[in-house]
N, C-alpha and C positions, 0 to 999 in steps of 0.2 A: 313307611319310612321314606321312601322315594319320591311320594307323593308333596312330604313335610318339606325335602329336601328342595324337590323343585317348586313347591311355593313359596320357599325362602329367597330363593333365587331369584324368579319373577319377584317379590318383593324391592328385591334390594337394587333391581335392573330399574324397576320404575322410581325409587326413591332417588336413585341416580340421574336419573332422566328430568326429575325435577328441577332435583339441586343446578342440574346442569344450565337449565333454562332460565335460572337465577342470577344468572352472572351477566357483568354490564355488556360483556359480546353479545348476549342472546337478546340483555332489552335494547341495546341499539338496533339491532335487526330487526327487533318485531316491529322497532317506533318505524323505521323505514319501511316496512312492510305494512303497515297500519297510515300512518300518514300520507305518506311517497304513492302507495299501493306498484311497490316493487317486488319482487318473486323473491325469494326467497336468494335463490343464486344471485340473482343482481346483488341484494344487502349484503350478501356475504362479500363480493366481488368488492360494495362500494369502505364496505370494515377493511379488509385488508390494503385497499389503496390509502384510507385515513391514517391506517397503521401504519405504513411505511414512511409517509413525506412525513407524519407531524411525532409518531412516537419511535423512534430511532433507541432500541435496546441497548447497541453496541457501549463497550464501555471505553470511556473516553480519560486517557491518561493525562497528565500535569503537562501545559503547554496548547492542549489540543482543542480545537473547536469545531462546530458542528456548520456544517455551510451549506447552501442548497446552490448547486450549478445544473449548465445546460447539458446532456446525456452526449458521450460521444458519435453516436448514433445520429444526431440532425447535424446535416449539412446549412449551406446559406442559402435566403429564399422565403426565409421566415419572421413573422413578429419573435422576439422574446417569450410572449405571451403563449404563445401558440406551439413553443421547443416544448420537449419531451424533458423535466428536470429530472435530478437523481441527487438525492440526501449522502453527503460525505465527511466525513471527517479527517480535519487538517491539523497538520503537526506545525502552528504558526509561530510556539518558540522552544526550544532547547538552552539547555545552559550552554553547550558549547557556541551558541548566537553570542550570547555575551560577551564572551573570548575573544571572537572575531570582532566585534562591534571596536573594542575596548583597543584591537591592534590595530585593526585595519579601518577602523569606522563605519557609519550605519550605511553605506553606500555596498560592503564586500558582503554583510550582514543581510542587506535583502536580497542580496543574489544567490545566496545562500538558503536563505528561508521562498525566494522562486521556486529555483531547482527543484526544494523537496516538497514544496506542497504540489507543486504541478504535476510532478510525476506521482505524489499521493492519489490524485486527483483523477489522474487518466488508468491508474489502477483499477479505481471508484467506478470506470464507466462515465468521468467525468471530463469536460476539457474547462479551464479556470480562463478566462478572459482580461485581457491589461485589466479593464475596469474592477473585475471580481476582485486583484490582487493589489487594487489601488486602495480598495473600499476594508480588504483585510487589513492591509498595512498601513492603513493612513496616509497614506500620500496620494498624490495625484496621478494620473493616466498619465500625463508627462513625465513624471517622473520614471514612473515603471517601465515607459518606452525607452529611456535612456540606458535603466538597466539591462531591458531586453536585448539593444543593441550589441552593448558590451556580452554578454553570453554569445550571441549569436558570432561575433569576431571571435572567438574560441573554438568555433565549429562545435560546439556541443548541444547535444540535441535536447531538444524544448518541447515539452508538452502541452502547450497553449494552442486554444483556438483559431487565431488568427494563425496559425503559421501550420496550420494540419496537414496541408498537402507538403509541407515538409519535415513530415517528423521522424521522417524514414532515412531523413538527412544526417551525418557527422552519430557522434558518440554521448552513450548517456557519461553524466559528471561524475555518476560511480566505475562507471569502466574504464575512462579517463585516470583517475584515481590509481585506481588499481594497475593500471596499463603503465602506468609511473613509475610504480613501486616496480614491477617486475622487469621496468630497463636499470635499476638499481639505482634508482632515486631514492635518498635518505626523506625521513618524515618530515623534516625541517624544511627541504629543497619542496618536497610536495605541498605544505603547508601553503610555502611563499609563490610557486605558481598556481597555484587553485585557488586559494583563499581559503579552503576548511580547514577548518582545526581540527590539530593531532586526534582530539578523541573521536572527529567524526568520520580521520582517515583510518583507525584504529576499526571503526566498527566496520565499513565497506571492506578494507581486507579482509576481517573476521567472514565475514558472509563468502567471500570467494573463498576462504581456506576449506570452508567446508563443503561448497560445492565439488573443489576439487575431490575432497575426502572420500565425498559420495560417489564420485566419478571412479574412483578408484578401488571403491569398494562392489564395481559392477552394475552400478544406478547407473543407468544411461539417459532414463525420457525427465526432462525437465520438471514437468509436471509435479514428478515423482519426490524427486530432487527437492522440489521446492514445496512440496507435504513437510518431508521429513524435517529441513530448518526452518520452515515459518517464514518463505519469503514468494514472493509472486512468480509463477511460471516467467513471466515477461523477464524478469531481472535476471531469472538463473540461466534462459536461452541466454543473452549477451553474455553474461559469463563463460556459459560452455564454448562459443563463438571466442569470446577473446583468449579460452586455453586454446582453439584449434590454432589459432595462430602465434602464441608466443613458443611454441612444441616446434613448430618449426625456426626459432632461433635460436643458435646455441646457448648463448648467456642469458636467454630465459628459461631456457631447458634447465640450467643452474639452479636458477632463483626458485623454479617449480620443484625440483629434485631438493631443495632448504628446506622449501615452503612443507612439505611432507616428512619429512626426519623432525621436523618441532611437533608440526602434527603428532606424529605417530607417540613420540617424546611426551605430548601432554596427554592422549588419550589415558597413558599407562597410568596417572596422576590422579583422573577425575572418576568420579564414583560414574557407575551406569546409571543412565536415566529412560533407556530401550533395551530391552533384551533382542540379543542377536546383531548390533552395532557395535563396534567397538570406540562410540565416544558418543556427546552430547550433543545431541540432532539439534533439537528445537528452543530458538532463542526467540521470546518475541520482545 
């Protein structure tokens, strides 16, 4: 019986073995191994680097395209050719663009659609260049430079290439945002000094309500933080940075003391979607 058992086993290990060798990973390998006379590690080494820059799994939502930029990682000193690229995906329209386009015109509209791909982008391990963001948006390197300008007169900080040794400069455009609201700026007032539309200041609050939420539920490491809502370590450090200091103003100690009585007010509302939280962590 034992005998049957484990020659069923071996059987079924080597029929596996087969099958496995049947799949287009294993004949790409062999052809590089047989043609190339590459080892075995190298094919594999040379599969997965094909798989990354040219077959991109990730799934890509309504608006969003796929773009290949230079790695944040090389400095200047280099060909193009010669940078280290890295395959990202960019959020280059929303409906709330429309909104804006439609009040403010195509001018508030790519300063807007800047903003969020660049900082998509430096997420990505990527930095996006005037040219990259002339070539996504149709317009020209002159153009985009004028917009650049105009951002930079705001002091808000930019994720782009050319300006990398300053990007430790001024405030991202969502903490700005939010930094508005909590000296008691109406959506309307925030609206018409930003340029983003209500729905897009709607959602950067959303994301700080719950950092707060988290913070207050004894999450402390950003990291963590930013598991639990679905948002990049980098964005929830600047959040927790802009609670340390609105905690020390009285009338935003208010707005943070509001911000948490709704909170608390809609948890009791919404069904669970974590056990052991008291409200809906993860938005993507």
């Amino acid at each position: 019986m034992e005998q049957a058992k484990r020659y069923r086993s071996e059987h079924r290990r080597a029929e596996y073995k087969r099958l496995e060798q049947k799949t287009r990973e294993e004949g790409f390998i062999e052809t590089l191994h047989r043609e190339f006379e590459l080892s075995p590690r190298e094919s594999r080494g040379v599969l997965e680097l094909v798989s990354e820059q040219f077959f991109d799994n990730r799934e890509r939502r309504e608006g969003q395209i796929e773009y290949v930029g230079v790695s944040v990682e090389e400095g200047a000193g280099k060909t193009i050719g010669a940078m280290k690229k890295v395959q990202i995906i960019l959020t280059k329209d929303l409906r709330s663009d429309t909104e804006i386009e439609s009040v403010k015109g195509s001018s508030a509209k790519r300063v807007v659609q800047i903003l969020r791909m660049t900082e998509e982008a430096y997420d990505q391990g990527s930095l996006l260049t005037q040219e990259d963001l002339g070539k996504i948006l149709g317009v020209s390197s002159r153009t985009i430079r004028r917009d650049v300008i105009e951002i930079m007169q705001k002091n808000i900080k930019l994720y782009l290439r050319g300006l990398h040794r300053d990007i430790g400069k001024g405030i991202s455009h969502k903490v700005w945002i939010v930094r508005l609201y909590l000296q008691q700026k109406t959506y309307s007032e925030i609206e018409r000094i930003t340029g983003h539309s209500i729905g897009a200041i709607k959602l950067y609050l959303n994301d700080f309500n719950r950092v707060l939420m988290a913070r207050e539920r004894g999450i402390k490491f950003a990291r963590e933080i930013g598991f639990y809502i679905g948002r990049t370590e980098r964005l929830v450090n600047e959040y927790l940075e802009l609670l340390k200091a609105a905690e020390k103003d009285q009338f935003q100690r208010e707005k943070l003391s509001s911000i948490k009585n709704q909170m608390r007010h809609l948890e009791r509302n919404i069904p669970l979607k974590k056990k052991g939280f008291g409200m809906v962590w993860r938005q993507e």
